[in-house]
C-alpha positions in Angstrom: 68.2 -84.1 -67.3 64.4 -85.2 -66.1 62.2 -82.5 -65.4 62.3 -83.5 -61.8 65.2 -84.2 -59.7 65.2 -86.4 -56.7 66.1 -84.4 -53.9 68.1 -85.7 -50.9 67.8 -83.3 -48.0 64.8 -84.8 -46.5 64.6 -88.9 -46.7 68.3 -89.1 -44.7 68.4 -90.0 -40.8 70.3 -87.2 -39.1 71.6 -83.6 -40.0 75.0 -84.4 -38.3 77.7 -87.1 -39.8 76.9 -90.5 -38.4 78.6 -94.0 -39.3 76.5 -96.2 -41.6 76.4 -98.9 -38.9 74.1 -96.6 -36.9 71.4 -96.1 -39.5 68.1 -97.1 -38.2 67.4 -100.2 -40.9 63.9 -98.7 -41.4 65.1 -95.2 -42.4 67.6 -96.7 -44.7 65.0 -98.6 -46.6 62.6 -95.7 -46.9 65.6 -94.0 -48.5 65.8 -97.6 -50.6 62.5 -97.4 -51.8 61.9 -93.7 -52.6 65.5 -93.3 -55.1 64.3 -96.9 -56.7 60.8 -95.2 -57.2 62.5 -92.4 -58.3 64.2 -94.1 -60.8 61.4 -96.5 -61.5 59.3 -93.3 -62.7 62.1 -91.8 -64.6 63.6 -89.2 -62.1 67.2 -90.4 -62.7 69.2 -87.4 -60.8 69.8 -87.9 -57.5 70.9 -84.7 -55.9 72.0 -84.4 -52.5 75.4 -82.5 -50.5 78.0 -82.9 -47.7 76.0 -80.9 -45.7 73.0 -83.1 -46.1 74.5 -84.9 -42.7 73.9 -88.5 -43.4 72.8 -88.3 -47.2 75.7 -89.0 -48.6 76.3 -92.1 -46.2 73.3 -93.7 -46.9 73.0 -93.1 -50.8 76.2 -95.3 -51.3 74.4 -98.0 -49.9 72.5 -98.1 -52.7 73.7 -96.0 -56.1 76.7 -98.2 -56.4 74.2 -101.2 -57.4 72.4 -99.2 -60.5 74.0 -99.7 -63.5 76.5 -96.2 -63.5 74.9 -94.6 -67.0 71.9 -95.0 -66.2 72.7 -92.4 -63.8 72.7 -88.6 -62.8 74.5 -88.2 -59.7 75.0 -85.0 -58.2 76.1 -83.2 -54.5 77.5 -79.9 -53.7 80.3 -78.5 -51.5 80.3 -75.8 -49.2 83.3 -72.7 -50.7 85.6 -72.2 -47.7 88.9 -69.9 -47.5 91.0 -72.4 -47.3 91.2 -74.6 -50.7 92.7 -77.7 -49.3 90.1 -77.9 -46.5 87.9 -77.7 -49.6 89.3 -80.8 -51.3 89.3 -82.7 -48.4 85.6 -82.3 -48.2 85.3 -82.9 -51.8 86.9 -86.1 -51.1 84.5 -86.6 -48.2 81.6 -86.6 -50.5 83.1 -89.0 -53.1 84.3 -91.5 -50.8 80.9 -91.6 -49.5 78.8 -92.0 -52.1 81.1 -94.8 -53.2 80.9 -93.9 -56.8 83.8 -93.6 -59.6 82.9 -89.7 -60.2 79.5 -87.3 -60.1 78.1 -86.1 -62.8 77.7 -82.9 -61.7 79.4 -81.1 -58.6 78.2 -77.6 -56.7 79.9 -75.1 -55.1 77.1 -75.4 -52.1 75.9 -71.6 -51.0 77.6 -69.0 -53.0 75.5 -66.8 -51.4 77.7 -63.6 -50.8 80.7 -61.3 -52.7 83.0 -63.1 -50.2 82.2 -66.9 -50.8 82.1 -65.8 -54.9 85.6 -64.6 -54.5 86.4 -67.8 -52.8 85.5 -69.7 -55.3 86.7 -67.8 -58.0 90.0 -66.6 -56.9 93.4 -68.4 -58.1 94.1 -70.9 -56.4 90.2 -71.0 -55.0 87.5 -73.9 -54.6 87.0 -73.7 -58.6 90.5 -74.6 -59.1 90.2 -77.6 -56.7 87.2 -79.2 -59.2 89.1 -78.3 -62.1 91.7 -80.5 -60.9 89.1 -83.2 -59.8 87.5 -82.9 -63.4 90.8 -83.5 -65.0 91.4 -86.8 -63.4 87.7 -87.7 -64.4 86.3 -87.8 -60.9 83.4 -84.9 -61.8 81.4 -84.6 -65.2 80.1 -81.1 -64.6 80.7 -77.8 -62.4 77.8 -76.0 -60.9 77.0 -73.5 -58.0 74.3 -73.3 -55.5 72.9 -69.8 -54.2 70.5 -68.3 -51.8 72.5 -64.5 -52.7 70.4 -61.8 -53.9 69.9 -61.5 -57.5 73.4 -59.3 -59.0 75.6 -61.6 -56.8 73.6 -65.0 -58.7 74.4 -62.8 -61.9 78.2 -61.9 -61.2 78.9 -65.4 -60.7 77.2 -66.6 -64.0 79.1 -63.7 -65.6 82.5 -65.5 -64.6 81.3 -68.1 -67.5 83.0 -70.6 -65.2 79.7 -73.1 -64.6 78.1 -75.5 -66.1 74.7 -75.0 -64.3 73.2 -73.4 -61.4 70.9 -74.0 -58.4 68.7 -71.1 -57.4 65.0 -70.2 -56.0 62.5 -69.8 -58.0 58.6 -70.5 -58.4 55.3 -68.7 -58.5 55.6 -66.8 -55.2 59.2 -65.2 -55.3 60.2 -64.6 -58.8 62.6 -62.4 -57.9 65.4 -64.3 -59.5 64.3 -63.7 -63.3 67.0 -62.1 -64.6 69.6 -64.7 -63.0 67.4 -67.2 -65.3 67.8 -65.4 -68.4 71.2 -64.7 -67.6 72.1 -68.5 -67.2 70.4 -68.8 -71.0 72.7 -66.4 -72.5 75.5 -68.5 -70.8 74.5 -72.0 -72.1 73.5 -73.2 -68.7 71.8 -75.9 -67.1 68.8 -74.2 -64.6 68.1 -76.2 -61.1 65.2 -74.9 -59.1 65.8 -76.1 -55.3 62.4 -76.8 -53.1 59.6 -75.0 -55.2 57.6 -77.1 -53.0 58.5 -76.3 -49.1 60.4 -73.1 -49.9 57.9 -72.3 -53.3 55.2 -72.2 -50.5 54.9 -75.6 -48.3 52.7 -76.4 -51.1 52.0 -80.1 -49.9 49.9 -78.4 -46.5 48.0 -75.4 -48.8 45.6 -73.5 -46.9 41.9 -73.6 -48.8 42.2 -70.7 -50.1 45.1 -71.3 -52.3 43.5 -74.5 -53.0 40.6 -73.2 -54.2 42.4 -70.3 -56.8 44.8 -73.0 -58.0 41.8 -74.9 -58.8 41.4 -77.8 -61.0 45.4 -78.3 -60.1 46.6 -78.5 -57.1 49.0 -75.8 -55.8 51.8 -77.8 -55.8 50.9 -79.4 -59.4 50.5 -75.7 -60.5 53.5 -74.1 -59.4 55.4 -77.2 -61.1 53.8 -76.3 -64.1 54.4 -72.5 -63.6 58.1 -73.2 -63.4 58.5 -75.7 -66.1 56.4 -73.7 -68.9 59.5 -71.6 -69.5 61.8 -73.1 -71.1 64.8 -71.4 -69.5 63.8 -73.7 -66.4 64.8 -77.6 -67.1 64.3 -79.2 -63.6 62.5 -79.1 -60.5 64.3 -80.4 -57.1 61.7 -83.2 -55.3 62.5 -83.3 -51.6 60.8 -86.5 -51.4 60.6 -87.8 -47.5 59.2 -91.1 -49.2 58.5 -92.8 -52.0 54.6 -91.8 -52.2 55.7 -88.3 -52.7 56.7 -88.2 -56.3 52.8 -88.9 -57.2 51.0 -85.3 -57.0 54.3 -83.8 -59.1 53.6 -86.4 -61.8 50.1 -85.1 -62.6 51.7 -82.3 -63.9 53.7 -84.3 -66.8 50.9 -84.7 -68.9 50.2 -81.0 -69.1 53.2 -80.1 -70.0 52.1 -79.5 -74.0 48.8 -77.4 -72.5 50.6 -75.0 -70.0 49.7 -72.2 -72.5 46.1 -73.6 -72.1 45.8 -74.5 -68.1 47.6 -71.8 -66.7 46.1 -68.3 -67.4 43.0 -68.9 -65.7 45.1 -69.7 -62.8 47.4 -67.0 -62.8 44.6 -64.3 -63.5 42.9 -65.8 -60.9 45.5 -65.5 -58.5 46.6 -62.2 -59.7 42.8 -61.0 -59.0 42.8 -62.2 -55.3 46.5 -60.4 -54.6 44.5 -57.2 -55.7 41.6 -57.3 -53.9 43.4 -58.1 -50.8 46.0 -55.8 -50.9 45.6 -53.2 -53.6 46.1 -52.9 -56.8 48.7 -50.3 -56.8 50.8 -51.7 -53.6 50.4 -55.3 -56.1 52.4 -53.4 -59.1 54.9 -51.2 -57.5 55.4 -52.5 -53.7 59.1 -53.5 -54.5 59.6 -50.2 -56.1 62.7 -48.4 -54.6 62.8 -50.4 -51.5 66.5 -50.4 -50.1 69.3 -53.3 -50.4 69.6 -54.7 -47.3 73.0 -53.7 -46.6 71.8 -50.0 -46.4 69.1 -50.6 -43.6 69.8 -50.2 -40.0 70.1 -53.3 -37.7 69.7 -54.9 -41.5 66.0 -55.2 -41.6 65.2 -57.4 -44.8 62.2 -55.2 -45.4 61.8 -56.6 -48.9 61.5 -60.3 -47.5 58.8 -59.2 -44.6 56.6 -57.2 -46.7 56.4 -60.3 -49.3 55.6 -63.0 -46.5 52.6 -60.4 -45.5 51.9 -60.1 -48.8 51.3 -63.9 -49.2 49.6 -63.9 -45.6 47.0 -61.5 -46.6 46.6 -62.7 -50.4 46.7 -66.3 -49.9 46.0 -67.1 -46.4 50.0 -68.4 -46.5 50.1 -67.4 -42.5 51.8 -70.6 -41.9 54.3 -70.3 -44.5 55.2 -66.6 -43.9 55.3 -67.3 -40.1 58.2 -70.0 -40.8 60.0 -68.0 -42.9 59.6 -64.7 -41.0 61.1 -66.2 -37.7 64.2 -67.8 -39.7 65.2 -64.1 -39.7 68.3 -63.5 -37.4 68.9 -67.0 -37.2 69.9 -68.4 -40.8 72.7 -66.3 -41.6 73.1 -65.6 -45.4 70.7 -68.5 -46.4 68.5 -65.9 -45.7 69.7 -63.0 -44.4 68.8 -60.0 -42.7 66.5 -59.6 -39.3 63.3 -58.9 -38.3 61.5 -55.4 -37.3 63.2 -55.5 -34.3 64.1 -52.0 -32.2 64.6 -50.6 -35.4 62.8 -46.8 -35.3 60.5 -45.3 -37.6 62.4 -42.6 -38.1 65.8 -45.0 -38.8 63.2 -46.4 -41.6 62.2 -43.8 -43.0 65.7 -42.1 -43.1 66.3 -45.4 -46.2 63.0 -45.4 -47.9 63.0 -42.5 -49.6 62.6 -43.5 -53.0 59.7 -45.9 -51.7 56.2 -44.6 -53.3 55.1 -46.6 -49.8 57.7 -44.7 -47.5 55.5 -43.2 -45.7 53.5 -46.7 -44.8 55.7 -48.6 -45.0 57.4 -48.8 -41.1 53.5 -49.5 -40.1 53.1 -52.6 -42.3 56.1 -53.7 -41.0 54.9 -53.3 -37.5 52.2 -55.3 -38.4 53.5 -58.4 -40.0 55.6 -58.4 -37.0 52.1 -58.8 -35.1 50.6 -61.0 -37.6 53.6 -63.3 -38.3 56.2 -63.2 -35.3 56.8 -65.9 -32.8 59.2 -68.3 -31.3 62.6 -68.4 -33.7 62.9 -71.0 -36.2 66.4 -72.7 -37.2 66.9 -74.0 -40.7 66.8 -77.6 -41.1 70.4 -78.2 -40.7 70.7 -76.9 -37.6 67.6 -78.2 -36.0 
């Protein structure tokens, strides 16, 4: 695997299924160019999904005239109840990327208990690719996941993958211990958009321009991620082919991360704790509640990090985008905002919360700092 991968969720033409015939011919060579700069600069796995709308469509086009091995094809699959309705997508995706077999195949969102178990079960969505991966149409079995942290590790724990795709980067590291769990299981670590979701690091405000300094944020957090070694590639959502050119100035710094980044990071750390604290810094994610056990389902952990990253790093932007995708994204990233939700309903979960007693107040007021007009993920926009 390259340490990049060449992500397809952002050079396609629509989010919705549309005939190859109706593909603007300018949007389909954009998509040309940037996979044969991709390749041109090493980046040989190409990564997209069925639900990528017209990804899929418009990658056949052009993989089937590369040379096979000199390939790393990949796309993932939504888990659904019903297994055959599962192969039949599965079959979707093949026939549309007009290839022999992938290399690697996801199970696309195992985000929740309920879509691990349909995955898992007998007769489930792992059985389908099983079957697939006998006849020699997929190379390798994966998942995708946007679940919290002990559903990523239950599903490792299954020792039924080959590799997984999770979040990851400087900003949320949340995910660790999925990471070193996916070690101890032999297996292949994917981290999807540390640029956009790592931070919408290609629009930084100043200030986290200025910390990150001599790198750029998004040549930083590339390096962050890829100095452990538990991490082997980064997903590039590349729009067009100019795009792969900031992550490439971190290549050659790949020997000196041990050299570039603590400056950086003590830098950064600094700024966090003379914004906010250095005692909220160390222990703000101490005993805060699972989401579950919150009324109206608050994700009180997710609002009090985008605040966090608004008042460390000027990342108002960034945590305004992500703090109105609550209530609309479903368990891509679950939860709601502040809402009607009562102090005294708050309170009643926080207990073991060193914060509890400040805590319903900061909420109120990343509410006021961050909340607007509700924003959709990109496949539904």
């Amino acid at each position: 695997m390259p340490v990049f991968s060449c992500g397809g969720m952002r050079y396609q033409y629509k989010w919705q299924d549309i005939s190859i015939e109706k593909i603007p011919p300018d949007n389909q060579a954009n998509l040309e160019a940037t996979v044969r700069r991709s390749l041109a600069v090493g980046i040989n796995h190409i990564e997209t999904a069925r639900g990528y709308g017209s990804s899929e469509v418009q990658l056949g086009q052009i993989l089937p005239h590369f040379p096979r091995e000199s390939l790393i094809v990949q796309t993932k699959v939504s888990p659904v109840a019903d297994a055959n309705e599962f192969r039949q997508t599965v079959e979707e995706s093949l026939a549309n990327l007009r290839l022999e077999y992938v290399d690697l195949l996801s199970i696309h969102g195992i985000n929740t208990p309920e879509l691990l178990e349909y995955s898992i079960r007998a007769g489930g969505c792992l059985e389908v690719l099983r079957d697939l991966q006998r006849a020699g149409r997929i190379r390798h079995i994966g998942f995708s996941t946007h679940a919290p942290t002990e559903v990523i590790v239950q599903a490792i724990a299954t020792d039924q993958f080959d590799y997984l795709n999770l979040h990851w980067y400087y900003i949320n590291q949340v995910n660790w211990a999925a990471i070193e769990a996916a070690r101890q299981h032999d297996m292949g670590v994917f981290i999807i958009s540390p640029s956009d979701k790592g931070g919408m690091l290609y629009a930084p405000p100043p200030k986290l321009v200025d910390l990150c300094a001599p790198l750029s944020p998004l040549v930083f957090n590339d390096l962050f991620c890829l100095s452990h070694p538990q991490v082997h590639t980064l997903s590039i959502g590349a729009a067009r082919p100019e795009d792969f050119d900031e992550h490439l100035k971190a290549l050659p710094l790949l020997d000196r991360a041990d050299q570039v980044l603590p400056e950086i990071l003590h830098r950064l750390e600094q700024a966090a704790i003379a914004a906010l604290g250095e005692n909220w810094c160390k222990h703000w994610e101490v005993g805060l509640p699972a989401l579950e056990d919150v009324p109206n389902q608050v994700n009180i952990r997710s609002i009090l990090w985008l605040r966090n990253l608004a008042i460390a790093y000027d990342m108002t932007e960034y945590a305004q985008v992500r703090y109105n995708m609550l209530g609309n994204a479903s368990h891509w990233f679950p939860g709601n905002k502040v809402g009607q939700t009562s102090e005294l309903e708050l309170l009643a979960c926080l207990s073991r919360s060193p914060f509890a007693d400040q805590i319903p107040a900061l909420l109120e007021d990343a509410h006021n700092r961050l909340g607007g007009e509700s924003v959709k993920r990109l496949s539904q926009q």
